[in-house]
Every structure is written in structure tokens, then in C-alpha cells.
C-alpha positions as CSV (number, residue, x, y, z in Angstrom):
1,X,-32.3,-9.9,107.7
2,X,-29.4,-10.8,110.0
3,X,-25.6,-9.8,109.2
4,X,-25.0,-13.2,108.2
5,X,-27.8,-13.8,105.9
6,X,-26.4,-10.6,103.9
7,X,-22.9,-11.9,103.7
8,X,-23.8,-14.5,102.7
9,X,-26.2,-13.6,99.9
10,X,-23.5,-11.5,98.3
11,X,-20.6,-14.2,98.9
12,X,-23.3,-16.8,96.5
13,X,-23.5,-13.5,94.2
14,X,-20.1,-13.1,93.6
15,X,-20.0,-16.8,93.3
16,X,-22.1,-16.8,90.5
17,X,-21.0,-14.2,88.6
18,X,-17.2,-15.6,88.8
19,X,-18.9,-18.6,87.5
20,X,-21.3,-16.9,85.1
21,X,-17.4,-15.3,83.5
22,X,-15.5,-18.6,83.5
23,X,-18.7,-20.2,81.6
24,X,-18.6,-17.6,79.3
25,X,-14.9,-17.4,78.5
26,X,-15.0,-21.5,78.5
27,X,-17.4,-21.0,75.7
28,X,-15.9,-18.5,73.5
29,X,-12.7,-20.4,73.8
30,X,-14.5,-23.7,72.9
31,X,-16.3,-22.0,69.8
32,X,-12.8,-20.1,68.9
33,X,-11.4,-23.9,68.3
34,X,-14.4,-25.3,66.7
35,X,-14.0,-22.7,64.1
36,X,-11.0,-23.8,62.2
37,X,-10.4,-20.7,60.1
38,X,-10.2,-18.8,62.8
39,X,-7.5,-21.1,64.0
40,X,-5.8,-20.8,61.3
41,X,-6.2,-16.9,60.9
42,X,-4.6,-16.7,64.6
43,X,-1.7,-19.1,63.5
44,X,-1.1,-17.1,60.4
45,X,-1.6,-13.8,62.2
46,X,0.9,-15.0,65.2
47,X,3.5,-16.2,62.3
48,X,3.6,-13.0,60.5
49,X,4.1,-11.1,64.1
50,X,6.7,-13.4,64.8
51,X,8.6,-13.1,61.6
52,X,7.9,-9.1,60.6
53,X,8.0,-7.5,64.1
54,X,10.1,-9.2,66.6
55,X,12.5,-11.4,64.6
56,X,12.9,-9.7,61.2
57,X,16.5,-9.4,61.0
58,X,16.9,-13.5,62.0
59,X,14.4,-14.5,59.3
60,X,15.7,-12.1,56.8
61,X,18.8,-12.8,54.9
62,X,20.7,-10.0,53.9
63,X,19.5,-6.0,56.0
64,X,17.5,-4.0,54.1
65,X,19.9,-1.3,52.9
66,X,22.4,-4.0,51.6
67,X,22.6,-3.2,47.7
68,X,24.4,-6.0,45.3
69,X,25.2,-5.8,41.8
70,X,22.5,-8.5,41.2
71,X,19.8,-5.2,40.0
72,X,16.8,-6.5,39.3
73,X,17.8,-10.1,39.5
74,X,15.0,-13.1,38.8
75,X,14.3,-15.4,42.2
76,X,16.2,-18.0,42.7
77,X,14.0,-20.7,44.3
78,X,15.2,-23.8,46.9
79,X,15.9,-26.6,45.4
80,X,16.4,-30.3,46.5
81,X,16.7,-31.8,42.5
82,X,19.0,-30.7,40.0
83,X,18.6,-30.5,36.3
84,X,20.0,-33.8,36.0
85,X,17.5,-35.1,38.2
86,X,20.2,-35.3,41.0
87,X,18.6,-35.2,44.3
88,X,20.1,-33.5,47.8
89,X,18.8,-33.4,51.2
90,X,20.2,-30.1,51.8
91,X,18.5,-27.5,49.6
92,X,20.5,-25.4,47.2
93,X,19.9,-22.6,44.5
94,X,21.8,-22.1,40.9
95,X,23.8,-19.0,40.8
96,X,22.8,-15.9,38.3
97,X,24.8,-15.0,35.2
98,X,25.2,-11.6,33.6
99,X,24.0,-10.9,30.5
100,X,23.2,-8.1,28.2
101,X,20.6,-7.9,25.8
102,X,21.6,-7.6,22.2
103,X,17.9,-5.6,21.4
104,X,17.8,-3.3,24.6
105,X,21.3,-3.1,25.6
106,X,19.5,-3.9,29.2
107,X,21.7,-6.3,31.7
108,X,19.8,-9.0,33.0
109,X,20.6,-12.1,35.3
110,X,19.3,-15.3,34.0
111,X,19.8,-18.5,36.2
112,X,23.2,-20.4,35.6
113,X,22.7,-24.1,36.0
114,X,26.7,-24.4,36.6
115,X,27.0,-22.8,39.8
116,X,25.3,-24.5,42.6
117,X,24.9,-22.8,46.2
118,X,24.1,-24.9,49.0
119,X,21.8,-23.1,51.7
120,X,22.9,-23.4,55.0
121,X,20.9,-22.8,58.3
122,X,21.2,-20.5,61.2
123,X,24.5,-19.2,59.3
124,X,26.5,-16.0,60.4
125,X,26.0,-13.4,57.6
126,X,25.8,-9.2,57.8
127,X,25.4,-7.8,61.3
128,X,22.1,-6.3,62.2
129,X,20.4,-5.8,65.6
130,X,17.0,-7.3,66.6
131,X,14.6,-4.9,67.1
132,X,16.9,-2.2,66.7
133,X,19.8,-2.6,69.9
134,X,20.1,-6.5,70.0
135,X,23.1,-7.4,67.9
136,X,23.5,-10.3,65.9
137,X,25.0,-11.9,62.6
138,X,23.3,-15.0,62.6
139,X,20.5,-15.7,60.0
140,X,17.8,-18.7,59.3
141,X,19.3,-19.7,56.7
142,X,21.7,-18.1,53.4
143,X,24.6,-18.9,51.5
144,X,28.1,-19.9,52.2
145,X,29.3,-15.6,53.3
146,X,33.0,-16.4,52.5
147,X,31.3,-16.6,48.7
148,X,30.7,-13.4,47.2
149,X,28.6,-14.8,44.6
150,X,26.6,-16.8,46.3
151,X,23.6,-15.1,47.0
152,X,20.0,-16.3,47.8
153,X,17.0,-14.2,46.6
154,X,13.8,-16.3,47.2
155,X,11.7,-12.9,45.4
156,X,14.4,-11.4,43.4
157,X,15.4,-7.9,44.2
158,X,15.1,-4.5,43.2
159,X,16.5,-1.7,40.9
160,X,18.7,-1.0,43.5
161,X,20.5,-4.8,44.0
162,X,18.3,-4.8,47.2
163,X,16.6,-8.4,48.2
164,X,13.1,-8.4,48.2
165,X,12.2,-10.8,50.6
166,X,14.1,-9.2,53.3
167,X,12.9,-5.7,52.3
168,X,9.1,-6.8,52.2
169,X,9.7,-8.8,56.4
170,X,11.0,-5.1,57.5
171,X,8.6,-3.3,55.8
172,X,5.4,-5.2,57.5
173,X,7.0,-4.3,60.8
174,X,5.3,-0.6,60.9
175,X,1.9,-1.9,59.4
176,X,1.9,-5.0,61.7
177,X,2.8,-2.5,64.7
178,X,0.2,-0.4,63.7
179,X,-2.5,-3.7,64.4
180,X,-1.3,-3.9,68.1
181,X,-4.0,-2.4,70.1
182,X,-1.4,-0.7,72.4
183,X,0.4,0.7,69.8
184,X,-3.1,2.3,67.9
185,X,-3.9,4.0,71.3
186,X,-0.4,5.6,71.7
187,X,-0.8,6.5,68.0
188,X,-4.5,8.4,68.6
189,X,-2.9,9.7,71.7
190,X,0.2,11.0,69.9
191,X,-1.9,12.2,66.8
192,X,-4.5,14.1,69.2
193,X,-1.7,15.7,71.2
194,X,0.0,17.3,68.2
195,X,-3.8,17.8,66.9
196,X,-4.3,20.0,70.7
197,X,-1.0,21.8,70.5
198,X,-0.7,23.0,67.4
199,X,-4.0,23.9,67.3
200,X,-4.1,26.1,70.2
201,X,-1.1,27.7,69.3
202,X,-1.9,28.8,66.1
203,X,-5.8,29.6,67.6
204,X,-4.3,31.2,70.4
205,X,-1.6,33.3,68.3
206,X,-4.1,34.6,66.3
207,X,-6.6,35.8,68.3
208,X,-3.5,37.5,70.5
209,X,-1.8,39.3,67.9
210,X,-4.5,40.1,65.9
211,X,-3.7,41.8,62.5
212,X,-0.7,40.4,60.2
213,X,-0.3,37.3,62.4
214,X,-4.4,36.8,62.5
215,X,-4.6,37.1,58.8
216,X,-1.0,35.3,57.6
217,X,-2.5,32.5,60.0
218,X,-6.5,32.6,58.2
219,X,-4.4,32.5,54.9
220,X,-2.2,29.5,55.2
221,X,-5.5,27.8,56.9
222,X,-7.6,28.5,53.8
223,X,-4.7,27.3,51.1
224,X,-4.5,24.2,53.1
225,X,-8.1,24.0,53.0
226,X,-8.7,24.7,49.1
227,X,-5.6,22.2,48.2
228,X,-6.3,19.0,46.7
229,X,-5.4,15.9,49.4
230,X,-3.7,13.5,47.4
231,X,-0.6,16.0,45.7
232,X,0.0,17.4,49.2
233,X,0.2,13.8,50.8
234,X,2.4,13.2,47.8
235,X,4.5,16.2,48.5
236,X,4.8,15.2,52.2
237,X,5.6,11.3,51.5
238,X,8.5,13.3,49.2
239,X,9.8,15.7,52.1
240,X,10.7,12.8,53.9
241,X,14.3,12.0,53.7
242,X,14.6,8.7,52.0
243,X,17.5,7.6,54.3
244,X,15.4,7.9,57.5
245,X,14.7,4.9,59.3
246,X,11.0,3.2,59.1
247,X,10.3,4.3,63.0
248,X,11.7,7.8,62.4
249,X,9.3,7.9,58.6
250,X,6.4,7.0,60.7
251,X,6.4,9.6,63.5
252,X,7.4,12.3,61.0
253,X,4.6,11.8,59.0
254,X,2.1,11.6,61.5
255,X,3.5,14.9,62.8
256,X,2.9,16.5,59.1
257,X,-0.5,15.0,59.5
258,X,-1.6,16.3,62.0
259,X,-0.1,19.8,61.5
260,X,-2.0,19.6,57.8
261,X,-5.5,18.2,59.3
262,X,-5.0,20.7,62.6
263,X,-4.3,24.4,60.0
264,X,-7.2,23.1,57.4
């Protein structure tokens, strides 16, 4: 077989299997659309991203440490039709009144039909910072900020004052991170390389020394071992300052993971 004939041979091989990889991309991409809940899972899926990880602090309306006196407040839902069956093209909510339950003594907020808030779109409200160093005041959408009582709380809010809505867009960031397939390898990757250096540390320490450092080490090993899981995650989850930021949560307790799962 001549030079030629061999170039050639694997010039039509490579041919085909660039065409063999196109056909079959073609066709998972044409079954991908023909299947409409998977569509509509990727739409979802690409909304949520959008909204928890990247842009959380635009789509949110108040940051997630912002505490008002509104504690435990009921949602206060858009509207476009008023009790008198008024109706607005620009959405609104009713403001919350304070009042205190003859039986319990317990303040509540109950919606006050008097007070009308119009919502207002890509407004300027509390500064935050995109993905932690882009700053920015302006919001999707919220209340007039020169009025201190008019607040918008699509899912009410907490014990603490704090909105709900905006509390539940940060707190998908870390478990929508976790998803990413670059961010799970750097994850295993971080988790194994605590795993390795803790592990031959304490393996290496012990064998050195020998004696009070062998046995103090076989000891704390064998309580880890013996103690139940669920109270000592507990009892980590609790060491955690509650201040600490999501990002700096995370790390910490993956590092008290692995030191746990490396000494049992």
C-alpha cells in the first residue's frame, strides 16, 4: 500500500468519525427538544442559577441580615385590584398594622387595607454587592425607600424581622453551587486533601512518638468512633459562629468533616 493510499485511508477515518460525533450530538440535541420536560427542567434549572447564584442580591429586596420590626410578619402579596375593586397597572401591596393579642399578649401584623404601597421596579434600596465585591443599591423591584413603612414581604419574614424571600434566594446560593460540576470536583479535592493531611499527621505522629501521643491519639480516635453521628454533627453545625458568612460556614464545616471522618 503506497503512502498515499494510507493518508488517505485515515484522512476518510477521521472524516467519519467527526461525522459519526456531529450525528450523534445532532441527535441528542434533537431528542433533548422533543422532550418538553426536559425543556422545561433546563429553563427552570437555568432560572434558579440565574436568580440564587449570580444575581441574588438584584432579585432580592432587602440583604439578608436586614432585621425590621415587622417579626414574624404575614406576606404581603402584589396586587393590581384593591378592595374596592379599584384596579392599577402598577402593582401595589397594603401595609401591616400592629396589634396585640388580647388572649396571648403575642404582637402580630395583620394586613391594613388603608395603607397602600406601590411597587416600583429596578429601585435603589440597601447597598449589597453582587457576588460578594460588585457593589450596588439597585433592586428588581421594592417599595418607595424614602418610606420607612413601606415594606414588601412576598413570604413574610422571620422571628428575627428578616424577609424570607430574600433569605431563602441567598440561601440556595451554597446548595446550587454545590450542583456545579466544577465546584463538586474542587469540593472532593478539598475534602480528600484535609482527609490526606490530617490523616498522615496524626498516623504519622503516632507511630513517631509512640507512648502518651500513640495512645492520647488511639483514644480520641475510638471516642470519635463509638459517638453517635447525628449529636456530634449537631454539636459541629452549633460551633459554627452564627455571624459567619454562608462561603466561610461551608468551608468550615467541611474542614470539621473531614477532621471527624479522617480521626474515626
Amino acid at each position: 500500500m503506497s503512502e498515499l493510499e494510507k493518508t488517505t485511508g485515515i484522512v476518510e477515518e477521521e472524516v467519519h468519525e467527526e461525522q459519526i460525533s456531529q450525528s450523534y450530538w445532532a441527535l441528542v440535541w434533537w431528542k433533548f427538544k422533543k422532550n418538553r420536560t426536559a425543556v422545561l427542567g433546563a429553563i427552570m434549572l437555568a432560572i434558579f442559577y440565574i436568580t440564587c447564584v449570580f444575581f441574588a442580591e438584584f432579585f432580592a429586596p432587602y440583604p439578608k441580615e436586614l432585621e425590621t420590626e415587622f417579626i414574624e410578619a404575614r406576606s404581603t402579596s402584589f396586587r393590581f385590584i384593591d378592595e374596592e375593586g379599584n384596579f392599577s397597572l402598577r402593582p401595589f401591596v397594603y401595609g401591616l398594622e400592629k396589634k396585640i393579642d388580647k388572649a396571648t399578649r403575642k404582637r402580630t401584623f395583620e394586613i391594613d387595607t388603608t395603607k397602600k404601597y406601590p411597587i416600583y421596579f429596578f429601585v435603589k434600596g440597601e447597598e449589597t454587592k453582587i457576588l460578594g465585591f460588585i457593589p450596588t443599591r439597585i433592586h428588581l423591584f421594592g417599595t418607595d425607600p424614602n418610606d420607612e413603612e413601606a415594606k414588601v414581604f412576598i413570604m413574610g419574614t422571620d422571628k428575627l424581622g428578616r424577609d424570607l424571600f430574600s433569605r431563602i434566594l441567598y440561601g440556595g446560593r451554597i446548595s446550587m453551587f454545590i450542583g456545579l460540576f466544577r465546584i463538586s470536583m474542587f469540593i472532593g479535592l478539598f475534602s480528600v486533601t484535609v482527609f490526606l493531611i490530617v490523616g498522615v499527621t496524626a498516623g504519622a505522629s503516632s507511630g513517631y512518638y509512640g507512648g502518651a501521643t500513640d495512645i492520647i491519639i488511639m483514644r480520641i480516635t475510638e471516642f470519635l468512633s463509638a459517638f453517635p453521628q447525628e449529636p456530634l454533627f449537631l454539636a459541629l453545625g452549633a460551633a459554627v459562629p452564627i455571624d459567619w458568612p454562608p462561603t466561610r460556614v461551608f468551608f468550615m464545616v467541611t474542614i470539621l468533616l473531614a477532621l471527624v471522618h479522617t480521626l474515626s
